[in-house]
C-alpha positions as protocol buffer text, in pm:
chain_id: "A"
residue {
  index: 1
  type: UNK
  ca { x: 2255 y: 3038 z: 2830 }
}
residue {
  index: 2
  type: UNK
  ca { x: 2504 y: 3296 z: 3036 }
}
residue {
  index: 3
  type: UNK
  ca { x: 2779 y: 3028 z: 2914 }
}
residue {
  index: 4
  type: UNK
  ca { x: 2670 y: 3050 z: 2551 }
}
residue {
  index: 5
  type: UNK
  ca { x: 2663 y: 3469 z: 2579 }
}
residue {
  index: 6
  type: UNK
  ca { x: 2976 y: 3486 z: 2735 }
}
residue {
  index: 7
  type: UNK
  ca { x: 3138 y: 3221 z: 2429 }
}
residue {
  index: 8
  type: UNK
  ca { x: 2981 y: 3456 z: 2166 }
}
residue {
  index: 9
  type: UNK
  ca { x: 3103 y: 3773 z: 2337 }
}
residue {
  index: 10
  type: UNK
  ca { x: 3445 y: 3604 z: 2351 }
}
residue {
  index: 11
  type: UNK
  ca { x: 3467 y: 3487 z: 2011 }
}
residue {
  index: 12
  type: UNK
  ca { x: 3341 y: 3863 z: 1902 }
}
residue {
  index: 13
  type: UNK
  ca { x: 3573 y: 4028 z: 2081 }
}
residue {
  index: 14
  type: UNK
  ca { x: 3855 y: 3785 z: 1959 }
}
residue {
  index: 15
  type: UNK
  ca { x: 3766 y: 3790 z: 1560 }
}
residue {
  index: 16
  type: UNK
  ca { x: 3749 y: 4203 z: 1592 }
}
residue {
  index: 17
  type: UNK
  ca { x: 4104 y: 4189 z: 1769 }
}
residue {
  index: 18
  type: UNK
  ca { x: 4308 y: 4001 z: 1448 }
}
residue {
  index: 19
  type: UNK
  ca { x: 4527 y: 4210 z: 1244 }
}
residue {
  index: 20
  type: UNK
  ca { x: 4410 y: 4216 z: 896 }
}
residue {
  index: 21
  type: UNK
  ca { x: 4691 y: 4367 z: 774 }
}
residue {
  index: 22
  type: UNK
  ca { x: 4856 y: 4153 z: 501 }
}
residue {
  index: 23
  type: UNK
  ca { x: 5195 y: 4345 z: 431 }
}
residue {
  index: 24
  type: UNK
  ca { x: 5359 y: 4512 z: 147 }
}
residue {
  index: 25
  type: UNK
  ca { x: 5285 y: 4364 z: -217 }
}
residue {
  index: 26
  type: UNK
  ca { x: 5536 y: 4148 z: -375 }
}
residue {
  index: 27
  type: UNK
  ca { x: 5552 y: 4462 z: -597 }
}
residue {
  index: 28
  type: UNK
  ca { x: 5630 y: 4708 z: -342 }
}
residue {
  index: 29
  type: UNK
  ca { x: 5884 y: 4451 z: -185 }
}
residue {
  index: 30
  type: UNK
  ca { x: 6063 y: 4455 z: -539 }
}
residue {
  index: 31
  type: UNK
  ca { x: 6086 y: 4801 z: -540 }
}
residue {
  index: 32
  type: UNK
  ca { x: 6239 y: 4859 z: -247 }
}
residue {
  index: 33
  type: UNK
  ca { x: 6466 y: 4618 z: -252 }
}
residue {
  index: 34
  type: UNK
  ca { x: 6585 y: 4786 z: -610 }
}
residue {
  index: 35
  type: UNK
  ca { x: 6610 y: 5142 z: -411 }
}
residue {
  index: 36
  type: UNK
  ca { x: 6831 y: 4974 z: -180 }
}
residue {
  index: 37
  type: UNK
  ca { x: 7066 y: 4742 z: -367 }
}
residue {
  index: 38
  type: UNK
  ca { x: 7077 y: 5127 z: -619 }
}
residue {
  index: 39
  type: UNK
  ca { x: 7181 y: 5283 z: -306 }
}
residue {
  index: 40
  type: UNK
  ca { x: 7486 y: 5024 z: -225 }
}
residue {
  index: 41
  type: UNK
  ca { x: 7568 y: 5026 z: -550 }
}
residue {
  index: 42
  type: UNK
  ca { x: 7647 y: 5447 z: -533 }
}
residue {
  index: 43
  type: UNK
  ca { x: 7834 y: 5431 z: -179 }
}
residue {
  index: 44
  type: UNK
  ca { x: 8029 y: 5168 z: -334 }
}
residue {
  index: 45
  type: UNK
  ca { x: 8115 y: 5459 z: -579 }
}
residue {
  index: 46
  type: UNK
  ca { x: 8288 y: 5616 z: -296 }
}
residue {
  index: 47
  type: UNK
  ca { x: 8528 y: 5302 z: -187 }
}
residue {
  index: 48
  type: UNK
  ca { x: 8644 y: 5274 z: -572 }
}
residue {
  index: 49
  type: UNK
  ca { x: 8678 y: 5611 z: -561 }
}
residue {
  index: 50
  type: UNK
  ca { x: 8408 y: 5662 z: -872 }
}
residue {
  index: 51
  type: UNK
  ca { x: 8256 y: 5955 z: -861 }
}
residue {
  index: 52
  type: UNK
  ca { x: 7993 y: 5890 z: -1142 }
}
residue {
  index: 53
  type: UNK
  ca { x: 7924 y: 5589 z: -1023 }
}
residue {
  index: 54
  type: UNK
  ca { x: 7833 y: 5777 z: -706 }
}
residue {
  index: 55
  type: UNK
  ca { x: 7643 y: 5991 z: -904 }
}
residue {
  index: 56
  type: UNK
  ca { x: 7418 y: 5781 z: -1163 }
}
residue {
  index: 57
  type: UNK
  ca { x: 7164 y: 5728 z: -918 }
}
residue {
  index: 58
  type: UNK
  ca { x: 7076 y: 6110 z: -914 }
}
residue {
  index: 59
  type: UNK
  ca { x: 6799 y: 6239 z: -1173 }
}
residue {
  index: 60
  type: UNK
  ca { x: 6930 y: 6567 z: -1353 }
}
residue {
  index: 61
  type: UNK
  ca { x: 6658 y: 6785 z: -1176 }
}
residue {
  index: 62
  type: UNK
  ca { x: 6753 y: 6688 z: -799 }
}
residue {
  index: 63
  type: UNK
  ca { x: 6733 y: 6867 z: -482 }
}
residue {
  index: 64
  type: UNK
  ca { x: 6975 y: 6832 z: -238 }
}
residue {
  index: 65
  type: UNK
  ca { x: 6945 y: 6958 z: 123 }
}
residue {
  index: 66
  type: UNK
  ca { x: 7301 y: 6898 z: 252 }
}
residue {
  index: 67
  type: UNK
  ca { x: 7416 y: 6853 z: 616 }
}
residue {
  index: 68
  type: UNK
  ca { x: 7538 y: 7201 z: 639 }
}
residue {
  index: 69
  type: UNK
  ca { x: 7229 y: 7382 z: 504 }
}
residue {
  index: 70
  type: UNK
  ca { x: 6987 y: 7545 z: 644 }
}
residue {
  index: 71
  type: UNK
  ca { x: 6676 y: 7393 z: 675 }
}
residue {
  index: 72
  type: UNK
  ca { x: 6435 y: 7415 z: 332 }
}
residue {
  index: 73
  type: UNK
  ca { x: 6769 y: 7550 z: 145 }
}
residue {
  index: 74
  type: UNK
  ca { x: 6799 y: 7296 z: -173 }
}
residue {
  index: 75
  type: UNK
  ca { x: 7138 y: 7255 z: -371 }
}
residue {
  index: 76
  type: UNK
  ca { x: 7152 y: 7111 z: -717 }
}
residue {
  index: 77
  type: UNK
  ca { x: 7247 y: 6820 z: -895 }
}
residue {
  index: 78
  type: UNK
  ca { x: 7559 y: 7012 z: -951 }
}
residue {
  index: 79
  type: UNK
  ca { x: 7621 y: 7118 z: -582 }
}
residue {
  index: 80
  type: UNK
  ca { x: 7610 y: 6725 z: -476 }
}
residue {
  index: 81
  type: UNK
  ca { x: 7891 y: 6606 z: -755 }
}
residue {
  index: 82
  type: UNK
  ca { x: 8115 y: 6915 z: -591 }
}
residue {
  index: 83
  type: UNK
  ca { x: 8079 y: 6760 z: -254 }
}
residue {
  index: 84
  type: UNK
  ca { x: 8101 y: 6424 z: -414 }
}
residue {
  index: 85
  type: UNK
  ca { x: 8452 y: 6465 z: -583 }
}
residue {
  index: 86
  type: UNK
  ca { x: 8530 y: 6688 z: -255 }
}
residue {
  index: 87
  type: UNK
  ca { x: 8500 y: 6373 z: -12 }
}
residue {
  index: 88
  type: UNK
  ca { x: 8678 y: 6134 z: -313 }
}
residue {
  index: 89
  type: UNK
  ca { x: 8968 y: 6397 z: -411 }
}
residue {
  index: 90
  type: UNK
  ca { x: 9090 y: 6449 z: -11 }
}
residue {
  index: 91
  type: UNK
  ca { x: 9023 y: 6128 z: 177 }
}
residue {
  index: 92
  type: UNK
  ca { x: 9107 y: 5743 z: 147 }
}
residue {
  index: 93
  type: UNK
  ca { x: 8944 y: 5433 z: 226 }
}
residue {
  index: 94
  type: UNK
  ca { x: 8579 y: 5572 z: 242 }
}
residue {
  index: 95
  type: UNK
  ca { x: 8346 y: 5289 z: 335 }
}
residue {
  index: 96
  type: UNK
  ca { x: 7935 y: 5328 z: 436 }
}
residue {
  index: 97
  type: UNK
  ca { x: 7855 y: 5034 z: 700 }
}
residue {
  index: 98
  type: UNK
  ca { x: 7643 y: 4928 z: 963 }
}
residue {
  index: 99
  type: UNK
  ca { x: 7356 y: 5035 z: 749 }
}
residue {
  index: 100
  type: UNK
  ca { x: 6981 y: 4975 z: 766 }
}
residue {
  index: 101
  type: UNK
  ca { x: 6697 y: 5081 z: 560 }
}
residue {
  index: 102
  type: UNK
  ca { x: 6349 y: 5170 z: 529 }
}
residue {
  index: 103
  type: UNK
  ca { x: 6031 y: 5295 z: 340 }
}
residue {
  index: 104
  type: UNK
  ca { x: 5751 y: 5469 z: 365 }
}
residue {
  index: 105
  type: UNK
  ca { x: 5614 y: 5656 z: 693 }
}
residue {
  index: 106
  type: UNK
  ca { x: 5290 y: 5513 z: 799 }
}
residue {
  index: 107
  type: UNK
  ca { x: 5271 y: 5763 z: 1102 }
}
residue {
  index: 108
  type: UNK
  ca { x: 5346 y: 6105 z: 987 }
}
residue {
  index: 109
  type: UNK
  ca { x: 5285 y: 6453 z: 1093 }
}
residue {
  index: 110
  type: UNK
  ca { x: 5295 y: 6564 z: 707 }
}
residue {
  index: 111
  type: UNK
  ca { x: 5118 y: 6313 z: 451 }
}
residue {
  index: 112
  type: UNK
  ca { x: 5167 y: 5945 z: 566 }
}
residue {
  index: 113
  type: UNK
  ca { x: 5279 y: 5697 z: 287 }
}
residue {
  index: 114
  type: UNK
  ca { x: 5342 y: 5345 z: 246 }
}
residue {
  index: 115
  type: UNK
  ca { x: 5546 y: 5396 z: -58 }
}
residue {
  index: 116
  type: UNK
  ca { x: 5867 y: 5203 z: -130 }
}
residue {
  index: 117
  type: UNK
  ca { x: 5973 y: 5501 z: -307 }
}
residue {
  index: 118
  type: UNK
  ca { x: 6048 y: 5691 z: -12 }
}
residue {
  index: 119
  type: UNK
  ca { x: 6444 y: 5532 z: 138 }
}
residue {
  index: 120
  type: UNK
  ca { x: 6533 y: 5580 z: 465 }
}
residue {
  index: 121
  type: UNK
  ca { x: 6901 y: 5518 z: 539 }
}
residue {
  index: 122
  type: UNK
  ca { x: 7125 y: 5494 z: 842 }
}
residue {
  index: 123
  type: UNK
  ca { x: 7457 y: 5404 z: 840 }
}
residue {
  index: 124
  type: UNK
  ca { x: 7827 y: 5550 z: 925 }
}
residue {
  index: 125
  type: UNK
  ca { x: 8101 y: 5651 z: 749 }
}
residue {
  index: 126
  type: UNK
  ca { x: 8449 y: 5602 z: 778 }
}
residue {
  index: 127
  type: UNK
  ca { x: 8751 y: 5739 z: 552 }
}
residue {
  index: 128
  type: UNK
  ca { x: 9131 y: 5805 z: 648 }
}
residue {
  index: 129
  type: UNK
  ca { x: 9291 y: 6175 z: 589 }
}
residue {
  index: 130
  type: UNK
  ca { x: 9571 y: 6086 z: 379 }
}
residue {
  index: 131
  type: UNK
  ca { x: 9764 y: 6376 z: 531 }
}
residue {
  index: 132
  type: UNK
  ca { x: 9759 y: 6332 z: 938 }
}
residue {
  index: 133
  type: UNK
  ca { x: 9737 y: 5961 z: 871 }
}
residue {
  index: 134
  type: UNK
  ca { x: 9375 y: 6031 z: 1128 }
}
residue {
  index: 135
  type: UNK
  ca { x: 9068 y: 5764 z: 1109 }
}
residue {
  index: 136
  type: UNK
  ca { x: 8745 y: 6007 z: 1101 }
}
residue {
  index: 137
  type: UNK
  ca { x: 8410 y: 5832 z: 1123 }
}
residue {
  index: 138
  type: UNK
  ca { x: 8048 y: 5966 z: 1209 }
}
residue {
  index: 139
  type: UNK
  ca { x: 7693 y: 5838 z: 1236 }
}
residue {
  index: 140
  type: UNK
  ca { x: 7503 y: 5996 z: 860 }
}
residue {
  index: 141
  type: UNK
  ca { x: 7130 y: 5943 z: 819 }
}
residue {
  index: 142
  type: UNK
  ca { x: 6981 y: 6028 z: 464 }
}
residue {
  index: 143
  type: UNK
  ca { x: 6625 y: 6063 z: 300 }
}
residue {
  index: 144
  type: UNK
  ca { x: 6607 y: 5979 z: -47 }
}
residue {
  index: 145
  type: UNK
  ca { x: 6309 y: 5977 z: -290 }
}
residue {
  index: 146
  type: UNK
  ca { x: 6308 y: 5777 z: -597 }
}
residue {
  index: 147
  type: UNK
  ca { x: 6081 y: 5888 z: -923 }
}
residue {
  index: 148
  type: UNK
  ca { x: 5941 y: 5585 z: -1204 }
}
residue {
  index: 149
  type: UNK
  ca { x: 6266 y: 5587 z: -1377 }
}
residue {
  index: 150
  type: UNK
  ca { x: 6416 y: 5473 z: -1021 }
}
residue {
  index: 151
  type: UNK
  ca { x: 6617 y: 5798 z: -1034 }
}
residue {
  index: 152
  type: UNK
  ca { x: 6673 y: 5989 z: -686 }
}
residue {
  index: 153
  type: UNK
  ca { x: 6484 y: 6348 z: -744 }
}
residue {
  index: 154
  type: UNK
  ca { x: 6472 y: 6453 z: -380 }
}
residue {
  index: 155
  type: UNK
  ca { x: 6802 y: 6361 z: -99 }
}
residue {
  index: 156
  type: UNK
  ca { x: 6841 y: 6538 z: 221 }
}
residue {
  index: 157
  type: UNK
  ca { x: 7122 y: 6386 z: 459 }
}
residue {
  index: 158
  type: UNK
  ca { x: 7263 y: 6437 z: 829 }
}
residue {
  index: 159
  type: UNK
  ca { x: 7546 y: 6425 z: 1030 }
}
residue {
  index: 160
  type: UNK
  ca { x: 7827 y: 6626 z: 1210 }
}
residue {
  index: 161
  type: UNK
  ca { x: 8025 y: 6796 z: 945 }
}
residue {
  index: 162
  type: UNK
  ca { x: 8179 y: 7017 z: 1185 }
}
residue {
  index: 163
  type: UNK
  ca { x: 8293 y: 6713 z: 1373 }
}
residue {
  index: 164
  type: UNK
  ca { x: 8594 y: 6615 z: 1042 }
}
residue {
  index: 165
  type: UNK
  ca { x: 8830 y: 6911 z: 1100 }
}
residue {
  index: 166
  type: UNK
  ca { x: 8823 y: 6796 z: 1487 }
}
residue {
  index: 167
  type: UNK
  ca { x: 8903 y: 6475 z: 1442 }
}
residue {
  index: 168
  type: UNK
  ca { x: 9183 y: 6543 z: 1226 }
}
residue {
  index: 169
  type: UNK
  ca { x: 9337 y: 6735 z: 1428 }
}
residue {
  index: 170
  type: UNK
  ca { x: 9286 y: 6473 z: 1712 }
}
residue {
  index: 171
  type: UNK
  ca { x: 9044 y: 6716 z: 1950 }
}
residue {
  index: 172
  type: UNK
  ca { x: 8730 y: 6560 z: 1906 }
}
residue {
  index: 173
  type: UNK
  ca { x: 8592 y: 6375 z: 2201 }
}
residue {
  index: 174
  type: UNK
  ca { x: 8346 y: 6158 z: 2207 }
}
């Protein structure tokens, strides 16, 4: 009988111990791959030096929160082409690599979501001052969030701006 007890108990506490978690939807999946395949597709804008093809993945009523902004200070649509055209009009060879992705924030100290709508991306940049002839490349981390049309309404992004003139000028250290 203690040998019977102790196989139920086991096989309780074993069944009550499997995930039942069964993933993202086939759905989801789809959509997030889309968000990041639209993402590629707009850094590639910066390589072929094309701004608007940087730029079609941006909805008209964006809100930007750039590097150099203080935080909850939004830019517009607008602000984001200017920086855009900026980065394409006074450097060469600007390639995004090492990147990774992800969605949705199942642990949050805001609202939690499992949404694929919600991009994650980490990557680094690289581009050439055609001037000095100097190779500048930093680590960049941006947030973007995609409406229903698959348009990005909401971007905030990271890195050391201040970190460009420096390595231009061949004082930054690492």
């Amino acid at each position: 009988m203690k040998n019977i007890l102790i196989l139920l108990l086991s096989i309780t506490v074993f069944s009550s111990c499997t995930n039942t978690n069964i993933g993202p939807s086939q759905e989801d999946t789809a959509t997030f791959n889309k968000n990041v395949e639209t993402w590629k597709m707009a850094a590639s804008g910066f390589t072929s030096e094309n701004p608007d093809k940087v730029m079609s993945i941006f909805a008209d009523s964006l809100k930007w929160n750039n590097p150099e902004a203080l935080m909850n200070v939004t830019k517009t649509k607008a602000d984001l082409t200017a920086a855009i055209n900026f980065y394409i009009d006074n450097f060469d060879n600007i390639t995004f690599t090492d990147d990774d992705y992800y969605a949705g924030s199942v642990y949050s100290t805001d609202q939690t979501s499992s949404s694929p709508n919600g991009l994650r991306v980490y990557g680094n940049w690289s581009f050439t001052d055609p001037d000095s002839g100097a190779d500048i490349a930093y680590k960049w981390m941006g947030v973007l969030r995609f409406n229903k049309d698959g348009k990005v309404f909401d971007f905030a992004d990271w890195f050391d701006v201040s970190s460009i003139p420096s390595q231009i000028e061949g004082t930054y250290k690492r």
